[in-house]
LUMPA-577317 format. One record per residue (C-alpha): x, y, z. Coordinates in steps of 0.25 Angstrom, whole numbers, plus 5000, padded with zeros to 4 digits. Example, Ala and Ser with C-alpha at 12.3 -4.5 7.8 and 13.67 -1.06 7.14 Angstrom:
! LUMPA-577317
504949825031505549965029
***
This chain:
! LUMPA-577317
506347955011507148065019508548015013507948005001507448144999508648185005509348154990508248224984508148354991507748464980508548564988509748514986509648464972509448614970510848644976511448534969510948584956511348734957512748664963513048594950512448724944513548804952514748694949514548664934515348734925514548814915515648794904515548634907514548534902514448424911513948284908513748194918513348024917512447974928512947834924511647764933510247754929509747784943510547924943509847954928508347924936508848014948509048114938507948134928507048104939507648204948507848314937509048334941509448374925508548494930509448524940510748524934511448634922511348624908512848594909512648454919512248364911511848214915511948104906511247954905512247844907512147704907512047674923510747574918511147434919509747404911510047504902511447454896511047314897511147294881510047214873510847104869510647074884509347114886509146994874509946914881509246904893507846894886508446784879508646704893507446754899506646674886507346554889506446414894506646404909507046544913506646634921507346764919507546844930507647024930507647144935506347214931507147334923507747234914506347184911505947284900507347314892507147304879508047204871508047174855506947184848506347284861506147134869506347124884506147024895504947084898504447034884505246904886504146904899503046934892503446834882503446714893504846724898505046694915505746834915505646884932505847034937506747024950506947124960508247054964509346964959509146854970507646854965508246774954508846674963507646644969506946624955507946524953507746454966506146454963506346414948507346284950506946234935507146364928508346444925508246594931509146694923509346844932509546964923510847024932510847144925511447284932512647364935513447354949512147364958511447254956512747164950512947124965511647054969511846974954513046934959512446874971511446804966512546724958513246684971512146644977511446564966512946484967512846474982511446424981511646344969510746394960510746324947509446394938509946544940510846634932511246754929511146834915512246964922512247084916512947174924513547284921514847374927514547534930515947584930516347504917515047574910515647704914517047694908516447624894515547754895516447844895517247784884516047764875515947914876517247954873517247844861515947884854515348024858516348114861515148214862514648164875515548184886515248144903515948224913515548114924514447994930513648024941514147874944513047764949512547754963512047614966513247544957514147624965513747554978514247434972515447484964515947574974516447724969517847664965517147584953517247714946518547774949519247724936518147764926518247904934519747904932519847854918518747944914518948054921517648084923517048114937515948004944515148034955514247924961513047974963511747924972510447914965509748034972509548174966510348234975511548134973511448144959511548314960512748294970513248204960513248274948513848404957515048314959515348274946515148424941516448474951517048344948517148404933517348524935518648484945519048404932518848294943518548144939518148064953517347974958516548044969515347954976514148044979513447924984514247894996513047845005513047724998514247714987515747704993517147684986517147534986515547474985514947344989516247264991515447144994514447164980515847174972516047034979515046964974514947044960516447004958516146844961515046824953515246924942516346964933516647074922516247034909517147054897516247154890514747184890513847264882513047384887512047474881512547594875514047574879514147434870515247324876516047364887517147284894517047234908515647304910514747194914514847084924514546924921514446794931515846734931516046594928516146544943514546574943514146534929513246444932512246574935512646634923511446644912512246694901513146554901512046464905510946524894511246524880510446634872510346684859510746834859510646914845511347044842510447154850510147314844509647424853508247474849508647584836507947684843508547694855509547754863509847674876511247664872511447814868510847854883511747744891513047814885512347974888512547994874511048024874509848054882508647974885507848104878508748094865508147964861507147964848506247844856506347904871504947934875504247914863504547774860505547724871504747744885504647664898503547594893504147554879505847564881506647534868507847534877508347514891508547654896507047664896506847544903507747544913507347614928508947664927508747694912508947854907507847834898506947794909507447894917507248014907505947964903505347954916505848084923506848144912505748204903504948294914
***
């Protein structure tokens, strides 16, 4: 617990604070994106908004990979969790997002469908070996993080020769978001304007700091990755605050103890046989973007659910009421939707970022308003 507290000492979150206090230009507005979900938790429940000027302002991106999944998806995977002779495999965050018509595999469950809460992808591996009649579908949802043990599971379900698994693979490219983020901004609300990301820690460990350099460069927009600890966050956000006022546009890597320039070779290894970049891919909030998600390549399409399972998908509408996809862009805060609190809460969500453990809705909720 030492090292722990070590990153949350109150001390020097104070000498942090009155740092950026000193550094930030009274004549500058500065907005900066926490693109991860885990940063936006570190935030609201540290209260580090508290601690920083009125002119540091920290805005909600969409570093949720729950969050962005769009509902046409979320149907999707209902719809193969309700076929005869599956068991339909997920990690327990996904259980609870609401789809058309507010359904969600946890209805689907309640409903009689075989849908499992796994911990781990190979879980799913070991259903399928127990379940040799039945066809086991694993909901391979995330960004980089957890793209690698997905991956895995692919090669060894070949190796083994595993005939009744398969893969439904939704997984989703940080970087990519980044730059279609940006774009979307400049395109439809010239009002909202981001100075810089405090860029995502456990991504990062996979990527490797480099994955960012061209979005940096491109964009000229400053990007520090950042660890998930108060005090990281703080040091974080310093950095980016000279980066601006040095009209500086770097990637700078706070998070050194476990994030280096080139990440998990070996994890890019086996993402890179087993996965390739899809032409294009819907996310919540940003709409299609080009080469933003991953699928199974052909040479493993035996594994591949969206090939062997035909469903029947209709057109899909986000709730009227909500504003999930205003919040994934930082157009608008949790706080500035109609349904947050009163109708929408943890209990009863009506959209994803309240679901979701990374989501900004969840995170407001739960610390933000105190």
């Amino acid at each position: 617990m030492k090292y722990l507290d070590d990153f949350r000492n109150g001390d020097f979150a104070q000498k942090f604070a009155e740092q950026i206090q000193q550094e930030a230009q009274v004549d500058r507005h500065y907005q900066f994106m926490e693109f991860c979900g885990g940063h936006t938790h570190t935030i609201h429940r540290y209260g580090i908004p508290s601690l920083l000027p009125k002119n540091v302002e920290m805005i909600h991106g969409p570093g949720c990979p729950v969050c962005v999944l769009p509902i046409a998806r979320i149907d999707h995977a209902i719809a193969l969790a309700t076929l005869p002779n599956v068991i339909f495999c997920t990690y327990g965050d996904m259980l609870r997002v609401p789809g058309s018509q507010q359904n969600s595999l946890l209805k689907a469950k309640a409903a009689g469908a075989d849908v499992r809460i796994l911990f781990a992808a190979n879980q799913a591996l070991e259903i399928a070996k127990e379940n040799p009649t039945q066809s086991i579908i694993f909901f391979a949802i995330g960004f980089e993080t957890t793209t690698p043990p997905t991956a895995a599971v692919l090669q060894q379900a070949r190796q083994e020769d595993i005939n009744n698994f398969y893969v439904f693979c939704n997984h989703v490219m940080t970087p990519v978001a980044m730059a279609a983020l940006l774009d979307t901004k400049n395109k439809t609300d010239s009002t909202i304007r981001l100075d810089g990301f405090v860029g995502p820690a456990h991504v990062s460990i996979i990527t490797g700091s480099n994955a960012y350099q061209q979005v940096s460069t491109q964009y000229q927009k400053p990007i520090v990755i950042s660890g998930f600890e108060p005090l990281d966050v703080l040091q974080s956000i310093l950095w980016l605050v000279r980066q601006v006022n040095d009209s500086r546009h770097e990637v700078e890597n706070q998070y050194t103890r476990a994030v280096n320039q080139t990440g998990n070779l070996k994890s890019q290894a086996l993402m890179a046989e087993t996965l390739e970049k899809r032409s294009t891919f819907e996310w919540r909030g940003l709409g299609w973007i080009p080469h933003s998600a991953l699928q199974i390549k052909p040479e493993y399409s035996d594994f591949d659910a969206e090939k062997h399972f035909s469903v029947d998908i209709q057109p899909a509408k986000e709730h009227k009421g909500c504003d999930c996809a205003d919040v994934l862009r930082g157009i608008k805060k949790p706080t500035d939707c109609k349904l947050f609190e009163k109708v929408c809460t943890p209990e009863n969500p009506l959209g994803s970022c309240m679901v979701s453990s990374e989501g900004a809705c969840a995170a407001v909720y739960a610390y933000g308003r105190i």
